[in-house]
Biotite code that builds the C-alpha atoms (Angstrom):
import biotite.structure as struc

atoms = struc.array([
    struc.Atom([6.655, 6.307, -14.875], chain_id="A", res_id=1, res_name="UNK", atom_name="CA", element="C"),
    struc.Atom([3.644, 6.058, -12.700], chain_id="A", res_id=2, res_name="UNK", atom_name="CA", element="C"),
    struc.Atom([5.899, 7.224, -9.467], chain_id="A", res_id=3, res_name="UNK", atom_name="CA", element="C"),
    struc.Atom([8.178, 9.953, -10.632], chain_id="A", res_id=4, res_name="UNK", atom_name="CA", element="C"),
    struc.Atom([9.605, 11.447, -6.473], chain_id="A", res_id=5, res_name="UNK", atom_name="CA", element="C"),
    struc.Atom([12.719, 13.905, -7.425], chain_id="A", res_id=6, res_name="UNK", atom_name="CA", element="C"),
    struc.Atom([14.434, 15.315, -4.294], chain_id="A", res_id=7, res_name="UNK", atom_name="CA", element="C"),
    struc.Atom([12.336, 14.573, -1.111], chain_id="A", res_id=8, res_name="UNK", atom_name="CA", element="C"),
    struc.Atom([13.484, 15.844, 1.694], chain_id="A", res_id=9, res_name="UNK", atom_name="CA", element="C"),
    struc.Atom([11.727, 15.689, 5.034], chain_id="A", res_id=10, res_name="UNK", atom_name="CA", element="C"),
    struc.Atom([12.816, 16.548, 8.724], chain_id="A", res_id=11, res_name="UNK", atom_name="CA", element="C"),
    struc.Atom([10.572, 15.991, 11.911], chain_id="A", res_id=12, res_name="UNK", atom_name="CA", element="C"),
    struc.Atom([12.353, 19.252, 14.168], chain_id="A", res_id=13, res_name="UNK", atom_name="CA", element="C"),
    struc.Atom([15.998, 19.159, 14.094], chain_id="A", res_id=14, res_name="UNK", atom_name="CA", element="C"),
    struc.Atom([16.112, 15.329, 12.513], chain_id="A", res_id=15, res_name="UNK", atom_name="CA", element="C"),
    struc.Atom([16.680, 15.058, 9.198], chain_id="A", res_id=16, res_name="UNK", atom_name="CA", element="C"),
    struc.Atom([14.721, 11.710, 7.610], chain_id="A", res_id=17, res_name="UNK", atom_name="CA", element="C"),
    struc.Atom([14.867, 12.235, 3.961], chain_id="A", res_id=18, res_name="UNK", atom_name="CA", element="C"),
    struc.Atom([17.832, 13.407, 2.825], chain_id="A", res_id=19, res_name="UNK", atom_name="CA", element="C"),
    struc.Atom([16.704, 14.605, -0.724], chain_id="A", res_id=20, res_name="UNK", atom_name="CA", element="C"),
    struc.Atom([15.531, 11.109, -2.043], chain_id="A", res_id=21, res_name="UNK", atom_name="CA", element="C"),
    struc.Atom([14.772, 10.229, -5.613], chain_id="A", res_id=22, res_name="UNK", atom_name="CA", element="C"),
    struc.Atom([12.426, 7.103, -6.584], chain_id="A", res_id=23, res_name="UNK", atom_name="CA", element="C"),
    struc.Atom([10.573, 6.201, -9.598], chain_id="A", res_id=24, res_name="UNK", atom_name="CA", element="C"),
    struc.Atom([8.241, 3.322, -10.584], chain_id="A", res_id=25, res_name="UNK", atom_name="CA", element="C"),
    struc.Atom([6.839, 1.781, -13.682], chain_id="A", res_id=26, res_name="UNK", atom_name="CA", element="C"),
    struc.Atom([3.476, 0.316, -14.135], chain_id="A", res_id=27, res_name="UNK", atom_name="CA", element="C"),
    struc.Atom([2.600, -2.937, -12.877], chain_id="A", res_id=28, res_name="UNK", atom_name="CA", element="C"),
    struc.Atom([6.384, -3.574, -11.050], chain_id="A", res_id=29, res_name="UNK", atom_name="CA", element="C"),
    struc.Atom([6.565, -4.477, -7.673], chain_id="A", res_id=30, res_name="UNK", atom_name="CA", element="C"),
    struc.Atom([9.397, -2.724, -5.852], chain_id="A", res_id=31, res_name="UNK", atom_name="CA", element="C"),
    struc.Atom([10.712, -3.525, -2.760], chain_id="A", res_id=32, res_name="UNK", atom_name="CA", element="C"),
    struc.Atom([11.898, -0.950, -0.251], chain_id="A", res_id=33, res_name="UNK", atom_name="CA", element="C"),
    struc.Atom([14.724, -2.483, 3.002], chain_id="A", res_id=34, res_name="UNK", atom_name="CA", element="C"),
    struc.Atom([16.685, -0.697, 5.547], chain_id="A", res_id=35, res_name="UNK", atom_name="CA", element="C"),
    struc.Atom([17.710, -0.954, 8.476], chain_id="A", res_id=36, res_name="UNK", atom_name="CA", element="C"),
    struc.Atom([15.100, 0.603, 11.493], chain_id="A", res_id=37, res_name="UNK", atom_name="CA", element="C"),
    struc.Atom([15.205, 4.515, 11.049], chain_id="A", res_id=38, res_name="UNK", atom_name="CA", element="C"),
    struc.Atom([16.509, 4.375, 7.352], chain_id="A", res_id=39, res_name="UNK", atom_name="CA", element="C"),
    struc.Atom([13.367, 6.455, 6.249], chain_id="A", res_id=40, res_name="UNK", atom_name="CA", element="C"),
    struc.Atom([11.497, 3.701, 4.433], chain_id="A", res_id=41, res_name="UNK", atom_name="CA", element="C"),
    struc.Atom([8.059, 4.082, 5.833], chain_id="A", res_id=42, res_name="UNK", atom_name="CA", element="C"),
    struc.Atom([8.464, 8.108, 6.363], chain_id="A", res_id=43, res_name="UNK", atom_name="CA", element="C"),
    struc.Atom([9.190, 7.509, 2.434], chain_id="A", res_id=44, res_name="UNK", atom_name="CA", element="C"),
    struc.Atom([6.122, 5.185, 2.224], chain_id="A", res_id=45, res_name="UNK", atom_name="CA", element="C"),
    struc.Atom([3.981, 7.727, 3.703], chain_id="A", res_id=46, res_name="UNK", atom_name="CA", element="C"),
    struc.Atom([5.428, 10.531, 1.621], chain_id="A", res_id=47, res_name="UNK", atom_name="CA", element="C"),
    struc.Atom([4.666, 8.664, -2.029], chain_id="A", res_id=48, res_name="UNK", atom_name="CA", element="C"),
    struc.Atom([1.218, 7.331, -0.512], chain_id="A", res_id=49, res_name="UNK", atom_name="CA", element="C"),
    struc.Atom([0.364, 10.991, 0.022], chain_id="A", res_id=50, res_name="UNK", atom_name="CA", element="C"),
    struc.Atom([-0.557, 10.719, 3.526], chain_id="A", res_id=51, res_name="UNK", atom_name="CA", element="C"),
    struc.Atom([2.659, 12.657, 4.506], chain_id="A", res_id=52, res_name="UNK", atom_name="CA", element="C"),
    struc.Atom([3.941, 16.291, 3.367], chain_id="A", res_id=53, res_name="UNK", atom_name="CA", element="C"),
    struc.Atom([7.667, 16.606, 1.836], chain_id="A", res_id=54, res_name="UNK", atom_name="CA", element="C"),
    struc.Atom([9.498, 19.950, 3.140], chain_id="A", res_id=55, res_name="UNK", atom_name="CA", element="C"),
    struc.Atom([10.792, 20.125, -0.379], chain_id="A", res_id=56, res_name="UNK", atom_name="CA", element="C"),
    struc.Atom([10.455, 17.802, -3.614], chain_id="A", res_id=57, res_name="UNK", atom_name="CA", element="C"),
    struc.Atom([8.512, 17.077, -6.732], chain_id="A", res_id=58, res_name="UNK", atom_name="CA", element="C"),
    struc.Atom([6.160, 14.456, -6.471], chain_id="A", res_id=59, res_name="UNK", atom_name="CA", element="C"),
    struc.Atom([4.012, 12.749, -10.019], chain_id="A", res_id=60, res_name="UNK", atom_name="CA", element="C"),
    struc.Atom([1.664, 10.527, -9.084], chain_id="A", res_id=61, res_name="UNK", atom_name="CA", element="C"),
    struc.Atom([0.067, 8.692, -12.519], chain_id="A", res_id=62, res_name="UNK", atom_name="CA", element="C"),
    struc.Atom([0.429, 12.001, -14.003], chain_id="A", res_id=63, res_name="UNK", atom_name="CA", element="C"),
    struc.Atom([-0.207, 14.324, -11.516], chain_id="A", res_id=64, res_name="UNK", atom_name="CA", element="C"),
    struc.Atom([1.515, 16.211, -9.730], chain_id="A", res_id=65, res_name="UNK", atom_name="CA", element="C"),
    struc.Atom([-0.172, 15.561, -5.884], chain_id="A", res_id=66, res_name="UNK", atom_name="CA", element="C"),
    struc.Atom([2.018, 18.559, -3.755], chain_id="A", res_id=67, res_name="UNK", atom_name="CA", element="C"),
    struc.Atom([0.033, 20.952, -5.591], chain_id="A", res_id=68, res_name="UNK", atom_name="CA", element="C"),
    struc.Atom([-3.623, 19.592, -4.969], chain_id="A", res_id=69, res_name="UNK", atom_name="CA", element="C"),
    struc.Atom([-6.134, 21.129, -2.701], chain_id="A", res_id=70, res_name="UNK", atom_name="CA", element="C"),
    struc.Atom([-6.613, 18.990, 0.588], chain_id="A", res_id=71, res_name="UNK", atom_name="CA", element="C"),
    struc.Atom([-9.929, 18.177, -1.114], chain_id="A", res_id=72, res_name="UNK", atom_name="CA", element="C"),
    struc.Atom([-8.725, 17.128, -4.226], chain_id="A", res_id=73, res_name="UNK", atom_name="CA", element="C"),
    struc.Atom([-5.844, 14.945, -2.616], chain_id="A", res_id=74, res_name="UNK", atom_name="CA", element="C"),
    struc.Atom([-7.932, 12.934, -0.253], chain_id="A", res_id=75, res_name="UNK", atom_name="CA", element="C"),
    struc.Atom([-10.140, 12.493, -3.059], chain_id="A", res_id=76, res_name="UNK", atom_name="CA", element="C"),
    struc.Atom([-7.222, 11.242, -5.661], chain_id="A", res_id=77, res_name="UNK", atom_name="CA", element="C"),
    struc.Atom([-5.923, 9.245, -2.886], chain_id="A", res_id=78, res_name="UNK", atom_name="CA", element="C"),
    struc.Atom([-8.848, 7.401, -2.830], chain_id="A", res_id=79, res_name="UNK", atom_name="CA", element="C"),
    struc.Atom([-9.498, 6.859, -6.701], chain_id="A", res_id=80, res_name="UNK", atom_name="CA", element="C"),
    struc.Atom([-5.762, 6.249, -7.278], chain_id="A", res_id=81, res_name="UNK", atom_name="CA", element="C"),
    struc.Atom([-4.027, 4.603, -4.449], chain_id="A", res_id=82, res_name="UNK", atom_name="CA", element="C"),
    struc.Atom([-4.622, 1.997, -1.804], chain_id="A", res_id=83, res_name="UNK", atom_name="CA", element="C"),
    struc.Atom([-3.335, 0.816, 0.832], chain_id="A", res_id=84, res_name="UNK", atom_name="CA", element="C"),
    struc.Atom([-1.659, -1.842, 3.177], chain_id="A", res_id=85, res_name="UNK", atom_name="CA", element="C"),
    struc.Atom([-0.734, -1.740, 6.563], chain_id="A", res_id=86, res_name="UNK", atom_name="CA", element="C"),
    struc.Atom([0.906, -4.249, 9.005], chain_id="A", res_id=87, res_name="UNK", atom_name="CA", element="C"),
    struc.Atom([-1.644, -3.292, 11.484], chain_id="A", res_id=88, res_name="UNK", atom_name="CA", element="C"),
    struc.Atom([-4.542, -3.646, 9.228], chain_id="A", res_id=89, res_name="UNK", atom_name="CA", element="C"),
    struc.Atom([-6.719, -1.002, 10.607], chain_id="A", res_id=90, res_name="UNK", atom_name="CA", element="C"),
    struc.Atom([-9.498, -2.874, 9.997], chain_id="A", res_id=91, res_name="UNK", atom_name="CA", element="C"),
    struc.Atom([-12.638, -1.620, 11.891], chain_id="A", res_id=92, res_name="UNK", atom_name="CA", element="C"),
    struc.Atom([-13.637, -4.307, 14.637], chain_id="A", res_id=93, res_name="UNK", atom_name="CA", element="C"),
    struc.Atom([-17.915, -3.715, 14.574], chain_id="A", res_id=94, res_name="UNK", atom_name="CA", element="C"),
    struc.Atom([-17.804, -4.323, 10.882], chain_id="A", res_id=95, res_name="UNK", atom_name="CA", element="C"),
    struc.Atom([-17.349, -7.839, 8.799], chain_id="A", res_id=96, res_name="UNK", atom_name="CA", element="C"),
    struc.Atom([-14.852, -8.529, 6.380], chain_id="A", res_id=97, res_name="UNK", atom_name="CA", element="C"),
    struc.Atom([-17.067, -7.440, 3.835], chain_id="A", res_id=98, res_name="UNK", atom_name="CA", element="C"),
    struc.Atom([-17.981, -4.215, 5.068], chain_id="A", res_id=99, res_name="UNK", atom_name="CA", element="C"),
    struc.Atom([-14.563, -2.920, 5.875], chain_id="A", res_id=100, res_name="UNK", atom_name="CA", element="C"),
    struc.Atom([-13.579, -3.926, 2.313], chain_id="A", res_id=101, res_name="UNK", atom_name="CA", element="C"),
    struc.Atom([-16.374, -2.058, 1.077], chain_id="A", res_id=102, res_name="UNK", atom_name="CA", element="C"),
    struc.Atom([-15.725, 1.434, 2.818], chain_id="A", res_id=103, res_name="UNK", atom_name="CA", element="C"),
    struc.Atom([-13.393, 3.008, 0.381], chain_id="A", res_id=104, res_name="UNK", atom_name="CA", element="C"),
    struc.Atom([-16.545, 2.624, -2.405], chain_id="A", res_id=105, res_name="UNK", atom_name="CA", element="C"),
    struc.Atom([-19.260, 3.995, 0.422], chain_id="A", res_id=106, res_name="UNK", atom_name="CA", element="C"),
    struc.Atom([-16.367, 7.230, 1.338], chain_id="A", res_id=107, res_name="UNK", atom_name="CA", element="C"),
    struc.Atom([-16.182, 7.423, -2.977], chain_id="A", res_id=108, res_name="UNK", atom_name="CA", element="C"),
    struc.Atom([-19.446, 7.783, -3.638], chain_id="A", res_id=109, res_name="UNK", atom_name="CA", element="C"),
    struc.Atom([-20.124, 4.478, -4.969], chain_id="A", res_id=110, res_name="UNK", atom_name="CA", element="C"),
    struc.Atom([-24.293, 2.479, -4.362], chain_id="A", res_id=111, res_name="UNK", atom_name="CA", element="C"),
    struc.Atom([-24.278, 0.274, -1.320], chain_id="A", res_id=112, res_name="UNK", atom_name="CA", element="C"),
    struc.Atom([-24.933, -2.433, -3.717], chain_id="A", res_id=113, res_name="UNK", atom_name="CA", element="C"),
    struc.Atom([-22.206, -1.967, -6.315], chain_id="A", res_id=114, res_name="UNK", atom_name="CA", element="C"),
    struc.Atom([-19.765, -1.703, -3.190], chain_id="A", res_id=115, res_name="UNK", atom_name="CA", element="C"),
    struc.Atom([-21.110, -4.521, -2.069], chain_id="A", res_id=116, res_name="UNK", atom_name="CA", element="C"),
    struc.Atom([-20.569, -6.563, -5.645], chain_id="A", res_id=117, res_name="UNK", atom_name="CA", element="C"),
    struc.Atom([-17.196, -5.253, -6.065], chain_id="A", res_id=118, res_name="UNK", atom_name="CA", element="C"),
    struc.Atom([-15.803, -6.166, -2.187], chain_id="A", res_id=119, res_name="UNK", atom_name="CA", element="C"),
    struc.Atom([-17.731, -9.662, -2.042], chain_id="A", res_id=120, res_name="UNK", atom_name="CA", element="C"),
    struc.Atom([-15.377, -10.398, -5.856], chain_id="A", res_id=121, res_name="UNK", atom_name="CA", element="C"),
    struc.Atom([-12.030, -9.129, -4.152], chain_id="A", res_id=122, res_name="UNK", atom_name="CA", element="C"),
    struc.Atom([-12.942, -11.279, -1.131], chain_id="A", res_id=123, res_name="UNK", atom_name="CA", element="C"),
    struc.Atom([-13.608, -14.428, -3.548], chain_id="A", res_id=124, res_name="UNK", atom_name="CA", element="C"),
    struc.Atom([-10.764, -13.349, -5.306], chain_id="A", res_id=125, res_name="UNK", atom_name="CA", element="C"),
    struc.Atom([-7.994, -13.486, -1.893], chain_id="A", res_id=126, res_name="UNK", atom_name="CA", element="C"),
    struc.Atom([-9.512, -16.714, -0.942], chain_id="A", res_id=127, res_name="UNK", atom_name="CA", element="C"),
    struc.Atom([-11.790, -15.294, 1.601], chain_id="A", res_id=128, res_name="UNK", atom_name="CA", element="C"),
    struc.Atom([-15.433, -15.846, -0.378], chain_id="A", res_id=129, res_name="UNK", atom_name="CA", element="C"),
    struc.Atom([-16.604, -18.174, 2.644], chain_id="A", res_id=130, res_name="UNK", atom_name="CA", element="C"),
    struc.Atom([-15.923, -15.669, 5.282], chain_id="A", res_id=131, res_name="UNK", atom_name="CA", element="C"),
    struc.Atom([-17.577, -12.579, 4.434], chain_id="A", res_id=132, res_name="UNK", atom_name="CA", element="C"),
    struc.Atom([-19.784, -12.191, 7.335], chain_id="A", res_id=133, res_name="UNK", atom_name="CA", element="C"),
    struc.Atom([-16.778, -12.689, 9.962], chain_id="A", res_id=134, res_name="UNK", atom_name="CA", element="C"),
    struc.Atom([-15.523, -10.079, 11.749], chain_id="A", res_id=135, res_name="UNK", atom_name="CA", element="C"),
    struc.Atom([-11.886, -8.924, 12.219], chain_id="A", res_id=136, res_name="UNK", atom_name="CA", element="C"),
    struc.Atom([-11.745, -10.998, 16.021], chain_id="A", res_id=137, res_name="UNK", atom_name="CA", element="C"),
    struc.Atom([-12.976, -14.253, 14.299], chain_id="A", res_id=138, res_name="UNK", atom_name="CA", element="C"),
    struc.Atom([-10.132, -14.097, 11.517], chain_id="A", res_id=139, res_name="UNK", atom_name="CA", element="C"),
    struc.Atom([-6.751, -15.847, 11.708], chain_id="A", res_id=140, res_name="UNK", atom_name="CA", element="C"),
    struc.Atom([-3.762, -13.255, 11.264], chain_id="A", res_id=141, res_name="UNK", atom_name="CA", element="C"),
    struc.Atom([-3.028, -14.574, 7.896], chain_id="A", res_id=142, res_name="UNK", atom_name="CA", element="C"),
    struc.Atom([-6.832, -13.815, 6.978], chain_id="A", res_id=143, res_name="UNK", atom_name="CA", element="C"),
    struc.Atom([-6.969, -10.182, 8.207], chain_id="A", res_id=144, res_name="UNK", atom_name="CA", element="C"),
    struc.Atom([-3.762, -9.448, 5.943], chain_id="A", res_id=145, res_name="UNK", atom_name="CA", element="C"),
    struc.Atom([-6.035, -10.801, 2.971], chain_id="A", res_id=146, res_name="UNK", atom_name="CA", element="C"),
    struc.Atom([-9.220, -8.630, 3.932], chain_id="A", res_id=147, res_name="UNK", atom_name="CA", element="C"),
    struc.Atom([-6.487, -6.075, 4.190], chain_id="A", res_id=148, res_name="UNK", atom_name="CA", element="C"),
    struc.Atom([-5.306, -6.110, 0.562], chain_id="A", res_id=149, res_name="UNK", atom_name="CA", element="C"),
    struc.Atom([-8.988, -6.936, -0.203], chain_id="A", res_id=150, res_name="UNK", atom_name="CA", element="C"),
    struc.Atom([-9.697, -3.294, 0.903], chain_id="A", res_id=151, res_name="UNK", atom_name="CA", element="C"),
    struc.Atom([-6.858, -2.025, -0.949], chain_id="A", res_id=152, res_name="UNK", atom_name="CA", element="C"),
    struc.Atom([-7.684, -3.002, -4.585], chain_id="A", res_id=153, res_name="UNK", atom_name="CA", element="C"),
    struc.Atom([-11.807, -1.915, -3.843], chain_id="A", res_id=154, res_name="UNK", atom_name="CA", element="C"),
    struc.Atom([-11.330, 1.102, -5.897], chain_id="A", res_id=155, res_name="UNK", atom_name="CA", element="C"),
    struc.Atom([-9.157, -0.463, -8.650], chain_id="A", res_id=156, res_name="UNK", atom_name="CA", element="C"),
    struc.Atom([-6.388, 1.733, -7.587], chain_id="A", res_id=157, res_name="UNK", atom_name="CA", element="C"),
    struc.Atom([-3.456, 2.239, -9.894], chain_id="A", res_id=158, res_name="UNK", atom_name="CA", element="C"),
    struc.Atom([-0.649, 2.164, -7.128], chain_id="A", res_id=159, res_name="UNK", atom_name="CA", element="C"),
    struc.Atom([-0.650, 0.322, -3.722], chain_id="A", res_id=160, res_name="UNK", atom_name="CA", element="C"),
    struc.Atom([1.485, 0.757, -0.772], chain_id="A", res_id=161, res_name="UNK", atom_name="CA", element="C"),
    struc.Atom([2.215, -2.090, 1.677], chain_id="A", res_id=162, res_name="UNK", atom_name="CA", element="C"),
    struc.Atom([4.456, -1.519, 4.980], chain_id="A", res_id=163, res_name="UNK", atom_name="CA", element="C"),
    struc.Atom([5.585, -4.608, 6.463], chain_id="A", res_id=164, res_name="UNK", atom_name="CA", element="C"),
    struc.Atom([2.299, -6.036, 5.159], chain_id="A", res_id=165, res_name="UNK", atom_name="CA", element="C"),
    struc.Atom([3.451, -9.569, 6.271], chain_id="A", res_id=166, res_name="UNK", atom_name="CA", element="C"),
    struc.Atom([5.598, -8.937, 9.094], chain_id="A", res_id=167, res_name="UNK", atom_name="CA", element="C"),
    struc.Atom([3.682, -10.352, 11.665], chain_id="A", res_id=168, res_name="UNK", atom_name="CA", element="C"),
    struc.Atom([2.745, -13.808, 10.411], chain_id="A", res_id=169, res_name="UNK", atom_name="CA", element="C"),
    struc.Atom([4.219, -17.393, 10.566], chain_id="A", res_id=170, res_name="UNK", atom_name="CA", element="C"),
    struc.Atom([6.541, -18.417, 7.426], chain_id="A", res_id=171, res_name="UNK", atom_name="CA", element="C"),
    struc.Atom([4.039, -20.481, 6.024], chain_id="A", res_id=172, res_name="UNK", atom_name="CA", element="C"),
    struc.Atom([0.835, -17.828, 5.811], chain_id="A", res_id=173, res_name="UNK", atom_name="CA", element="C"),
    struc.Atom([3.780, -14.924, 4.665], chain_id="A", res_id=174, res_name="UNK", atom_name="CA", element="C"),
    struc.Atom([4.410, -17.063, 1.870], chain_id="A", res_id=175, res_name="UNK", atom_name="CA", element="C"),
    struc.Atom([0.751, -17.133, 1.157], chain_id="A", res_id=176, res_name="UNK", atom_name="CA", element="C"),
    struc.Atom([0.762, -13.963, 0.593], chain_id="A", res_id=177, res_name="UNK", atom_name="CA", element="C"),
    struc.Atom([3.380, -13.120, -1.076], chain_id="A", res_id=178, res_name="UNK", atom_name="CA", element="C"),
    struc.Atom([2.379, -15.404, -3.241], chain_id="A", res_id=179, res_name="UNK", atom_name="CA", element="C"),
    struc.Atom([-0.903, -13.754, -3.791], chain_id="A", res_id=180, res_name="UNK", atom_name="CA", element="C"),
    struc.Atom([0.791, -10.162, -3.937], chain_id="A", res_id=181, res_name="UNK", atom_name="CA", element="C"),
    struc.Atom([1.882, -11.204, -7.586], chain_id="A", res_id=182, res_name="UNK", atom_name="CA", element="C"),
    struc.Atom([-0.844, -13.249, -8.782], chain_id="A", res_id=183, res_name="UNK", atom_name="CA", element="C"),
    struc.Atom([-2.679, -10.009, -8.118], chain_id="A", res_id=184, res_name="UNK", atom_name="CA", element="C"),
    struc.Atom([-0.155, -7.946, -10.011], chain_id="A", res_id=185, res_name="UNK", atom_name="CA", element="C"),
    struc.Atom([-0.801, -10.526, -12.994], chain_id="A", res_id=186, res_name="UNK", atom_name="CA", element="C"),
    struc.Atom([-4.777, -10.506, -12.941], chain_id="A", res_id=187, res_name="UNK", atom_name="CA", element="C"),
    struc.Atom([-4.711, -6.382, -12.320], chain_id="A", res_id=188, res_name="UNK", atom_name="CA", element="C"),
    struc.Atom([-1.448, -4.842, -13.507], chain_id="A", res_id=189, res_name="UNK", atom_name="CA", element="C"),
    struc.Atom([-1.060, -2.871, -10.582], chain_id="A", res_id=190, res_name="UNK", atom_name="CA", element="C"),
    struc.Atom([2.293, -1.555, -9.397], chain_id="A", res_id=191, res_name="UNK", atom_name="CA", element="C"),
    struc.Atom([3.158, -2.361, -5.316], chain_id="A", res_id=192, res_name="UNK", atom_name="CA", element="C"),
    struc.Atom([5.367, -0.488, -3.892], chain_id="A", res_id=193, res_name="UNK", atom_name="CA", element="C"),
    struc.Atom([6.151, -2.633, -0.528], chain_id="A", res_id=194, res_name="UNK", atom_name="CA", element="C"),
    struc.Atom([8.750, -1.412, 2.523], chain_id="A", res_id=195, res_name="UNK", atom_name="CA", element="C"),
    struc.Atom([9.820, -5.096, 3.956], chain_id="A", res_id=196, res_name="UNK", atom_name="CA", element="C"),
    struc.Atom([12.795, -6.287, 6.355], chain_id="A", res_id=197, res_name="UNK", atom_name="CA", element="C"),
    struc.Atom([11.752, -9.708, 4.332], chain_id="A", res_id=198, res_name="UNK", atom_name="CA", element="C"),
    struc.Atom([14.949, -10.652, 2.379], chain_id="A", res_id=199, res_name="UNK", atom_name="CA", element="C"),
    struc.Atom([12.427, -13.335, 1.395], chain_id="A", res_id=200, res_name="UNK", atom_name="CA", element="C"),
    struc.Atom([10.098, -11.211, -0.636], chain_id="A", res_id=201, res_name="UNK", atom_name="CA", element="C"),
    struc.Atom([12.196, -8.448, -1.369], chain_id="A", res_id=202, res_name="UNK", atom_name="CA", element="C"),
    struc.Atom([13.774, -11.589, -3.756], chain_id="A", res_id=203, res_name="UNK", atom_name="CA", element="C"),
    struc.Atom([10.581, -11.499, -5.344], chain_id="A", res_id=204, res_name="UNK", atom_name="CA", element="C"),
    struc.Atom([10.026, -8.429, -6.404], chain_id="A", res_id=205, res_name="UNK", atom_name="CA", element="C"),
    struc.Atom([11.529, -6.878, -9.488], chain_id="A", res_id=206, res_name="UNK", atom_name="CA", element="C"),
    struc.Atom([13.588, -4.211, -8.140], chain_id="A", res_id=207, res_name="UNK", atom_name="CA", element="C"),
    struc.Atom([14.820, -3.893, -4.392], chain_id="A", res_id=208, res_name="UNK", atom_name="CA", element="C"),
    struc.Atom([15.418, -0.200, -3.374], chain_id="A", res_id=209, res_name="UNK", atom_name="CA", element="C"),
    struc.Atom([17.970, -0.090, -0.373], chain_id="A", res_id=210, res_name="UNK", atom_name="CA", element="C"),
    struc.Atom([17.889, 2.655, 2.182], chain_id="A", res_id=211, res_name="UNK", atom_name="CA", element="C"),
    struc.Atom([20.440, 4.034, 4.764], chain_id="A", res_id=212, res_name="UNK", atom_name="CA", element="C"),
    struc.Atom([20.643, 7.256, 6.953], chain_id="A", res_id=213, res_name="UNK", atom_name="CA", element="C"),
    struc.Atom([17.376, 9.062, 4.495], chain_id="A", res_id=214, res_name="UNK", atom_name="CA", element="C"),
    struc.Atom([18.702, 8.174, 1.002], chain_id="A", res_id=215, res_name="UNK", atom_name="CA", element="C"),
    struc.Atom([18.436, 5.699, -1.295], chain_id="A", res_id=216, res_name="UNK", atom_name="CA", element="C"),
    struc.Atom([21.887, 4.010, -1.530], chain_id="A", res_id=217, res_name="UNK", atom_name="CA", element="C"),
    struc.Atom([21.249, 1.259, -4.495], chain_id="A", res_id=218, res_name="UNK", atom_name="CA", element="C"),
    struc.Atom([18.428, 0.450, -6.719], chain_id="A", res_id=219, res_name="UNK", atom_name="CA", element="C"),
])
């Protein structure tokens, strides 16, 4: 298992989120995480994509065990290992396409120009090659959810995390990419691990993981 999560269990003051969830996922699946609103999906999201802290659980990450790295060391793994995909994008308005996809090379360590090599081929790759020097105002909303996912494959990560990646866009540009969520999976082997209210995609993916009141109630 790339994802092994035993037992999470999170509260934010007296609410409890995660009631003691387990999850696991293989290489190169795509899992699909629904719920209704405050089921705990993206508090899971955050907890797996290691940007949140579980008050108690086990957490194995492609073979390590992430709860018991040094802040350092996580934000560095997190990095190498895992990338990300947000509804909101976060994209960073001053810089073109190309340079936000390249950020996650420059913050690792990686030569201007081999950052520059590798975001330029992801941008070709998501359909975007002839808009490299745009920036984030000048792209459709379809087009910012490709430099997105652009920016979360530029370190070759082994895992990515998508919440509502597509929830904002028109039927036909969701389909797009969803589409292009498992060609990538096909050229890259990558697992996805994607929270969704889409019944649409969820019916795409291999496994659907269903959520209600903190716990996973069917897989």
């Amino acid at each position: 298992m790339i994802i092994k999560a035993e037992n999470i269990v999170k509260s934010f003051g007296p609410l409890k989120v995660l009631g003691g969830v387990n999850f696991e996922a293989r290489e190169g699946e795509v899992v699909a995480i629904m719920g209704a609103s405050g089921a705990g999906k993206s508090t899971l999201l955050q907890i797996l994509g290691t940007l949140s802290t579980p008050d108690s659980g086990s957490l194995i990450i492609d073979g390590t065990d992430v709860l018991g790295l040094s802040a350092r060391s996580l934000a560095d793994f997190r990095n190498r290992r895992i990338g990300f995909v947000f509804q909101a994008h976060h994209l960073l308005p001053e810089f073109t396409a190309l340079e936000n996809v390249m950020i996650p090379s420059l913050i690792g360590g990686k030569s201007s120009r081999e950052a520059r090599q590798r975001a330029t081929e992801l941008l070709e790759t998501v359909g975007l090659g002839h808009r490299l020097e745009h920036k984030p105002s000048e792209l459709s909303g379809g087009e910012l959810s490709r430099v997105a996912i652009a920016r979360a494959l530029q370190m070759s990560p082994a895992i990515v995390f998508a919440d509502e990646p597509t929830g904002n866009l028109d039927s036909r540009t969701k389909e797009e990419i969803h589409k292009l969520f498992f060609e990538l999976r096909e050229k890259t082997g990558q697992t996805f691990v994607i929270v969704t209210h889409d019944p649409g995609l969820a019916s795409l993916c291999d496994r659907t993981c269903l959520m209600r009141d903190g716990l996973i109630i069917s897989d």
